[in-house]
N, C-alpha and C positions, 0 to 999 in steps of 0.2 A: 388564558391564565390557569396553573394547574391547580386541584383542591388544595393541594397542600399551602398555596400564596394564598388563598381566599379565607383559607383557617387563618395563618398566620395574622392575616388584616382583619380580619372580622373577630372571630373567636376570643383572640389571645390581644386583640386590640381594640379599639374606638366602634364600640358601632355607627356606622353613617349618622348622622343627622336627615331628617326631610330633605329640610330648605337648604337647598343647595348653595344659595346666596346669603351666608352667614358666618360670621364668624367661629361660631361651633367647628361648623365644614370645614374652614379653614385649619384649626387645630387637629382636627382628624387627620387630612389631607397631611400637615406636618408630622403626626406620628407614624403617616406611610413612607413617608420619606424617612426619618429616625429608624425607621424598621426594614429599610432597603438602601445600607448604604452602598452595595456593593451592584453593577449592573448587572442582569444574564437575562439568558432566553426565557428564563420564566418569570421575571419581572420586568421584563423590558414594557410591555404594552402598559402594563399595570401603571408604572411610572408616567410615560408619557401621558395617558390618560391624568394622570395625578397634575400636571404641569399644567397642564390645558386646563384643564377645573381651576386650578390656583390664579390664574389671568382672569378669569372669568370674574373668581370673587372678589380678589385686586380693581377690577374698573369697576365693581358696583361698589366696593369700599369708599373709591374714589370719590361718589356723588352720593353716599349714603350713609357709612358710619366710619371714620377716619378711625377709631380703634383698630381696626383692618391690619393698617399700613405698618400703625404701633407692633402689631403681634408678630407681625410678619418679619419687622428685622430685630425684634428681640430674640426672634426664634433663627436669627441668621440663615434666613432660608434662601438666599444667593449664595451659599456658600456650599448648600447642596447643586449647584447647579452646574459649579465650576467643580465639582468634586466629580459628577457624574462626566462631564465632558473630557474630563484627563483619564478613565480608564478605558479599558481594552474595546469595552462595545462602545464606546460614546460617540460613534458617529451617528448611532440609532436616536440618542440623545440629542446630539446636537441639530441636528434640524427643529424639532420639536423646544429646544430653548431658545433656539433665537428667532423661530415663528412668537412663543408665547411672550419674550419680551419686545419684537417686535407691535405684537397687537397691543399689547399692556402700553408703550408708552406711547403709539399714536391716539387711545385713548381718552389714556389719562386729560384730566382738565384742570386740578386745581395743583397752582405750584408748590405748596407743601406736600404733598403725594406724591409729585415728582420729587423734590430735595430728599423726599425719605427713601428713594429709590437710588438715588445718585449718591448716599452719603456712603461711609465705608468704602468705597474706591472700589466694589465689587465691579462696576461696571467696564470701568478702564481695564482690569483685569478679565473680564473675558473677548475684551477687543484686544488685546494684545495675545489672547487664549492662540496656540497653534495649531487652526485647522487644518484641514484634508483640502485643502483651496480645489485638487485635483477634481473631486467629486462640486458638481456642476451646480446641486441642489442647495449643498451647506455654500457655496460661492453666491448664490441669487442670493439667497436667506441674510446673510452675512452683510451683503451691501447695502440690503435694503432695511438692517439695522439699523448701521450706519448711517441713512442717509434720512431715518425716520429721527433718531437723535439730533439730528443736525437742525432739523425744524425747533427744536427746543434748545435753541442756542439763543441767548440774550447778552446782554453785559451782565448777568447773574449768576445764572447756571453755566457761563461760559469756566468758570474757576473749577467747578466739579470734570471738569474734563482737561482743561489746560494749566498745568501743575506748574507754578509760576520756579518754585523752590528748586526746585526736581530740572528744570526748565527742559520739561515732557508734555507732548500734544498727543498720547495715541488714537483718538478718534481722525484727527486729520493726519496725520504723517501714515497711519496704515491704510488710510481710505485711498490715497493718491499713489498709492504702489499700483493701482488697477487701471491708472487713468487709459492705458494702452493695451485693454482688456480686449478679446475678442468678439465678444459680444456687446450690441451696441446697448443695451440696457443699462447696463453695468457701467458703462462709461460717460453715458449722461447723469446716472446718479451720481457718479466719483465728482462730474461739474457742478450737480446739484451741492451734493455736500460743500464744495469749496467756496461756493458761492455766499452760501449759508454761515460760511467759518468770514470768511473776508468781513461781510455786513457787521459784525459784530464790533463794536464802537470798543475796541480795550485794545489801547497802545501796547502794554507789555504783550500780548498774546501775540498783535503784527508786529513788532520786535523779532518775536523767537521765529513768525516764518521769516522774516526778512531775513534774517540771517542764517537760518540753519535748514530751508527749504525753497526760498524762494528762486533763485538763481537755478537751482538742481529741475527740483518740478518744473520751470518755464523752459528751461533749455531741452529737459526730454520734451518735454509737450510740444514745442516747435519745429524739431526734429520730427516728433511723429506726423505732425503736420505737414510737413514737409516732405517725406517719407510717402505720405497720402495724396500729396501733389503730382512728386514723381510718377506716379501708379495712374492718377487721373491723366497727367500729359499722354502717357503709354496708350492710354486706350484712347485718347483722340487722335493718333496719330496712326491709330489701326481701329479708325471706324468706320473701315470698311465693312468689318462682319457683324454681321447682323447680329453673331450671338452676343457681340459686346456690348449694344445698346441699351439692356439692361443695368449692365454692370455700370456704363458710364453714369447714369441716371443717382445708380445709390452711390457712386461716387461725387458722384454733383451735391446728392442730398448731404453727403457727409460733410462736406467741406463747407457748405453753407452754416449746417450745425457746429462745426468750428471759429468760423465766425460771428457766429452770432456769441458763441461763450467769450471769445475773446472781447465783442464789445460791451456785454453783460459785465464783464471782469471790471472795464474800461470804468465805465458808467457807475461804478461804485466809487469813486474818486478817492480813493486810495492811494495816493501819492506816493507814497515810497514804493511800493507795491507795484504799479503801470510800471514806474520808470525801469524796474528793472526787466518788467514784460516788454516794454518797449526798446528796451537795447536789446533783447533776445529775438524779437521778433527783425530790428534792423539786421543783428546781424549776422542770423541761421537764415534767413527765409527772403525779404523782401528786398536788400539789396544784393545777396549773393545770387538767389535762384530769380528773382520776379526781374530787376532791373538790369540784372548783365543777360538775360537770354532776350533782349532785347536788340540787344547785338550779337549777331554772328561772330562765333570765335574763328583764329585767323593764329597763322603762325606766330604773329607777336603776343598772344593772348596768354594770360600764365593759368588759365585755367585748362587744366592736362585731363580734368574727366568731365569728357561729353554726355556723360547717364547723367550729370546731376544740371543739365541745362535745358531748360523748358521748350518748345520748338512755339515759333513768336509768336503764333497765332493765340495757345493757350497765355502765354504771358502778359499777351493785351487784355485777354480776356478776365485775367485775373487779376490786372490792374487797374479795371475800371472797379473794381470792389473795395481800394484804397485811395482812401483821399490825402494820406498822408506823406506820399513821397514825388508830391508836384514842384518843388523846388528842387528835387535830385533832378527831376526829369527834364523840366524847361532851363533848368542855369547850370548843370554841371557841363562845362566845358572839357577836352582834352585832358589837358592838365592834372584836372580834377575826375578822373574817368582811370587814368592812366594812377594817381594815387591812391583812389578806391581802390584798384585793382589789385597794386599790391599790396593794399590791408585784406583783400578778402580773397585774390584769386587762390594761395596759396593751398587753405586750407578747405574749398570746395571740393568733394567729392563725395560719390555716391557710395554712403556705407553707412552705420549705425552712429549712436554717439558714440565718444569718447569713453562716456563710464554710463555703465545702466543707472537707473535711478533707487533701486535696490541700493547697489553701492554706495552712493552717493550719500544718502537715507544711515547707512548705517554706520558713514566715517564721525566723528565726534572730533572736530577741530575747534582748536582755540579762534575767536572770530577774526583776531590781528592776521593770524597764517591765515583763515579765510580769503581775506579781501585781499593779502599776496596775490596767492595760490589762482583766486578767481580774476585778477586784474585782465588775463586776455580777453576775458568771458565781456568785460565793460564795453559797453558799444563806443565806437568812433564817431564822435561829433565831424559830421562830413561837414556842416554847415560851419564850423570855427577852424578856421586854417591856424591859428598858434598852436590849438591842440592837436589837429591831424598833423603839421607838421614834428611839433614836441615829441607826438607820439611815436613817431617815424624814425625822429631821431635817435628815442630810447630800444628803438626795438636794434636799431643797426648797432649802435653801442655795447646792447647786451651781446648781440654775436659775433661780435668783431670783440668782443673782451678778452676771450683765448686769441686772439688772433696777434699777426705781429707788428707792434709800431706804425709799421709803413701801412698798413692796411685799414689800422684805425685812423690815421692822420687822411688818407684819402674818403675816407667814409665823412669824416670831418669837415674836409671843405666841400663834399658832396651836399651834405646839408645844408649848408652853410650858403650855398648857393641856392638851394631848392627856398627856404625862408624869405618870403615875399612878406609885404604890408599888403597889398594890394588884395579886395578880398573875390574868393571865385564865387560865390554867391551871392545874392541879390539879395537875398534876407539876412547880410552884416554889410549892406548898405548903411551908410550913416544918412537923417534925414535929412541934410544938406547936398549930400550925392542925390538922392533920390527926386531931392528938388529940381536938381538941378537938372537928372535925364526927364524928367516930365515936363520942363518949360524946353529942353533941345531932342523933342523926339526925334527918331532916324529909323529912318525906311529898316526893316526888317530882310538881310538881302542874303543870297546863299554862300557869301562868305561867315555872317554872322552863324548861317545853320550849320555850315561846316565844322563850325567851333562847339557844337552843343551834338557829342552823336547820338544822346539817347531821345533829345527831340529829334535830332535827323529821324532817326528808325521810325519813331513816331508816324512825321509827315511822309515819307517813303513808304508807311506798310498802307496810306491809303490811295495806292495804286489799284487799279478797280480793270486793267487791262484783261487778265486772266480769268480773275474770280472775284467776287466782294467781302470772302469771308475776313482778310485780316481788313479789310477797311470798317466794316461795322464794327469790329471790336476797338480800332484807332479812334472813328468817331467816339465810339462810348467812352472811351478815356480823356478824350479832350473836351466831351461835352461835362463829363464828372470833375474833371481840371477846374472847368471853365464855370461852372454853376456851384461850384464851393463857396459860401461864404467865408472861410477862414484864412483862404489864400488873398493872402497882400497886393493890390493891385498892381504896384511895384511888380511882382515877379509877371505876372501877368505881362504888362506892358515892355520889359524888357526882353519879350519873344514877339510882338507884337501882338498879343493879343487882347484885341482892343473891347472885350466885353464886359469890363464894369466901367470904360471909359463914356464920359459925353463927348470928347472929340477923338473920333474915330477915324482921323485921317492918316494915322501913323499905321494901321491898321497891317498885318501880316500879309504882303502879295505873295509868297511863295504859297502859304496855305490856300488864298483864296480862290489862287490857280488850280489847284489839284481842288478842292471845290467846286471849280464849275466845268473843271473836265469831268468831273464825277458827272455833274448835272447833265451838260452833253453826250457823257456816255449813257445815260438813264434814256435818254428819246429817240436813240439808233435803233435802227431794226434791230429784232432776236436781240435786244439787249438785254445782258444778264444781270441789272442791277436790279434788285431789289426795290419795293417800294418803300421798307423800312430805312435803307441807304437813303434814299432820296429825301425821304421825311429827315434825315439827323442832319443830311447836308446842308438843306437848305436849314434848317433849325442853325446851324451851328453860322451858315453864313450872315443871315439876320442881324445875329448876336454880335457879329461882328462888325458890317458895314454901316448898320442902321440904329440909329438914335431914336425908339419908341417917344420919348415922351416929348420928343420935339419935331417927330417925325422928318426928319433929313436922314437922306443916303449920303454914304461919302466915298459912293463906288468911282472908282477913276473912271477917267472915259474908255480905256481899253477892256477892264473888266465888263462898265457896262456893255459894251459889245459885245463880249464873249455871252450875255445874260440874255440880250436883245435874240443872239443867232441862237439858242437854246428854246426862247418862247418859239420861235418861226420854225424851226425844224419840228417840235411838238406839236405846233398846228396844221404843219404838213403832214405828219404820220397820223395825226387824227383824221385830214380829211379823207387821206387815202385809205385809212382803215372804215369810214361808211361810203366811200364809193363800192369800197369791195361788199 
């Protein structure tokens, strides 16, 4: 600081006070400021030191003499703060304001100290302020504003930040601009924040994201997720090099942390909110990428980019982490495979979204063009054939509208034929059908698997001939299927899988076959199955054959054979392994 600033603050102004924790101080502090509106190199330090003291005396106001608070926005002293961060040096500045409101409001304790901090909208204003996002320092500082604010979110103080009139959110709508941040800090707080905004019990606030964020925010966030998939499949599919094993790892970890925020999201039972998460999650992520690269594409297949399809092994593996799409998997049939397909093959491929979330963020649409505008964006009820059909129908309508007569009239009775009653899923079973397949069960037989390809693929990747690695991740999906409490016994039972049944006679033989081939392959010499394998098989066959609590098997005579030549083979290589 040069003499000349020292005279100016001293001399020709306030002399310090002692006690630095006082009110007095304060007012000094404010005539530093009064006397330095402008920033430079020879007040800069001066200043920032001045900010820092002023926090100081702010959190001991806080617990000590509320007068404090009072002088402090009578003397509109946020409005020096936003003054200093709009001129030439304010980058000098701005790290040092949003450290000192940072600490000031993770502080703070008593809620009128806060409301007198939040009143005058200064705050909002310098979250909407236009930093230097490039410079890496005022970006940490910045978030972690943000995300210190968001802990002080109630149904009270939520009004000081969400301007109902205005119908403006800038603490949340600029916090989520980051969510696809490089840096992994910065992205867990963007989750923290959100998380923090959701819990907040006020209808009109989940109003404005529904409509004006919700849709934009999930769709990029899924994408990016997805985006993060693509990248995880790449490196398991080149784990050979050693040097990737690392990367796989923080790839693993990430994608975990993905999950866990989306069940975090979940678990806030925010209803309007999930559903729209959950038709973004059907239909960016877990029926285009998880459920079609379950099946090998094939010249009839209309998915035309192969970068955006998982290779099976990671796709089991990532479908033992969801419990929610066991009814696509055990009851979509052909039919139903083949009209998924062409709701989703079309628009699969491997590139960025449509519109960044920036853009998105910054269109201002009326909400009726909205829900136009967004209607492709609504997920496909695969589970209700009137609306997948309807839907099918309106999409061919809309592009056969330029089209000629004869083209629409064919489109026409094309539909018109595809419009079945009958339904391809077992969960719009009515409960009189349901009655009725559980008093006439029927053998489980490979014509019925033929009709189900994405259980085909299922029971087919736990071929254990080569290697075991896609059969432990098959097992782990069926034993996750099959140990869900929320799956309908129903869908269960009409693939044969008989494990919430007490009669178990209907029980799935094509399964329980590759079952105890698996077991057989487990006690061959040099056999490459795992013990982990052997543990899930037998776990999963149990579940099936045998009745715990009344203790009956209801293994056929041929299976038991197959079980009988499996112990005897295992006690032939045990004796021959201590003769040797």
């Amino acid at each position: 600081m040069s003499v000349f600033t020292r005279a100016k603050n001293g001399l020709f102004g306030q002399t310090k006070p002692r006690n630095p924790h006082s009110i007095e101080n304060l007012k000094y502090l404010c005539g530093v400021l009064n006397r330095n509106p402008i920033v430079s190199d020879a007040n800069r330090d001066l200043l920032i030191e001045t900010l820092r003291c002023i926090s100081e005396i702010l959190i001991w106001g806080d617990q000590n003499d509320s007068s404090v608070f009072d002088y402090f926005l009578e003397r509109g002293m946020l409005t020096h703060f936003l003054n200093y961060m709009r001129q030439k040096y304010g980058r000098y500045i701005c790290v040092q304001v949003l450290q000192t409101l940072n600490i000031l409001f993770e502080n703070i304790r008593h809620e009128t100290s806060l409301y007198y901090l939040l009143s005058n909208n200064h705050i909002n204003n310098i979250i909407v302020h236009k930093f230097d996002f490039t410079d890496e320092e005022i970006t940490a500082y910045y978030i972690s504003f943000l995300k210190t604010l968001s802990f002080k979110l109630n149904s009270h103080s939520i009004h000081f930040f969400y301007n109902e009139r205005n119908n403006d959110f800038p603490l949340y709508v600029e916090a989520i601009k980051f969510f696809n941040h490089s840096e992994t800090m910065i992205r867990i707080a963007v989750r923290t924040l959100t998380l923090n905004v959701y819990k907040v019990p006020d209808s009109a606030m989940h109003r404005f994201i529904l409509d004006r964020t919700a849709t934009e925010y999930f769709s990029n966030l899924v994408w990016f997720i997805r985006s993060h998939i693509l990248d995880f499949d790449s490196l398991i599919r080149n784990n050979q090099d050693i040097n990737n094993r690392d990367r796989l790892t923080c790839n693993l970890e990430e994608y975990l942390d993905h999950i866990h925020y989306l069940q975090d999201i979940f678990l806030l039972n925010v209803d309007s909110l999930n559903n729209v998460l959950k038709d973004q999650l059907m239909n960016r992520l877990l029926i285009p990428v998880y459920i079609f690269s379950l099946i090998k594409c094939d010249k009839s297949s209309r998915i035309t980019d192969s970068r955006a399809m998982l290779d099976q092994s990671s796709a089991l593996f990532l479908l033992a982490e969801v419990k929610e799409l066991a009814d696509t998997i055990l009851s979509a049939n052909i039919e139903t495979v083949e009209a998924v397909q062409r709701r989703y093959g079309e628009q699969i491929s491997y590139s960025l979204p449509p519109t960044s979330l920036d853009v998105c963020l910054a269109k201002v649409e009326p909400i009726s063009n909205k829900i136009t505008s967004e209607i492709s964006l609504n997920a496909l009820d695969i589970n209700n054939d009137t609306y997948r059909y309807r839907h099918e129908y309106e999409q061919i309508r809309a592009r056969s509208a330029s089209s000629s007569p004869r083209t629409s009239s064919t489109n026409q009775r094309i539909i018109e034929t595809n419009v079945k009653s009958t339904s391809l899923y077992v969960s719009n079973w009515t409960t009189d059908e349901k009655n009725k397949r559980h008093l006439d069960q029927m053998k489980f037989t490979d014509t019925h698997l033929a009709e189900r390809p994405y259980f085909e693929a299922l029971i087919k990747a736990l071929d254990c001939t080569e290697n075991d690695q896609q059969c432990f991740y098959a097992l782990s999906v069926l034993l996750t299927i099959t140990m869900n409490p929320s799956i309908d016994n129903a869908i269960l039972e009409s693939v044969g899988l008989t494990v919430k049944s007490s009669n178990k006679s209907s029980y799935n033989t094509i399964l329980v076959d590759q079952l105890c081939e698996i077991l057989l392959l487990s006690v061959a010499q040099d056999s490459k199955i795992r013990l982990v394998i052997l543990n899930l098989a037998t776990d999963l066959l149990k579940k099936l054959v045998y009745n715990e609590e009344e203790k009956i098997s209801y293994l056929s005579d041929h299976h038991l054979a197959r079980i009988e030549q499996v112990h005897e083979q295992s006690t032939q290589e045990l004796r021959r392994h201590y003769r040797v």
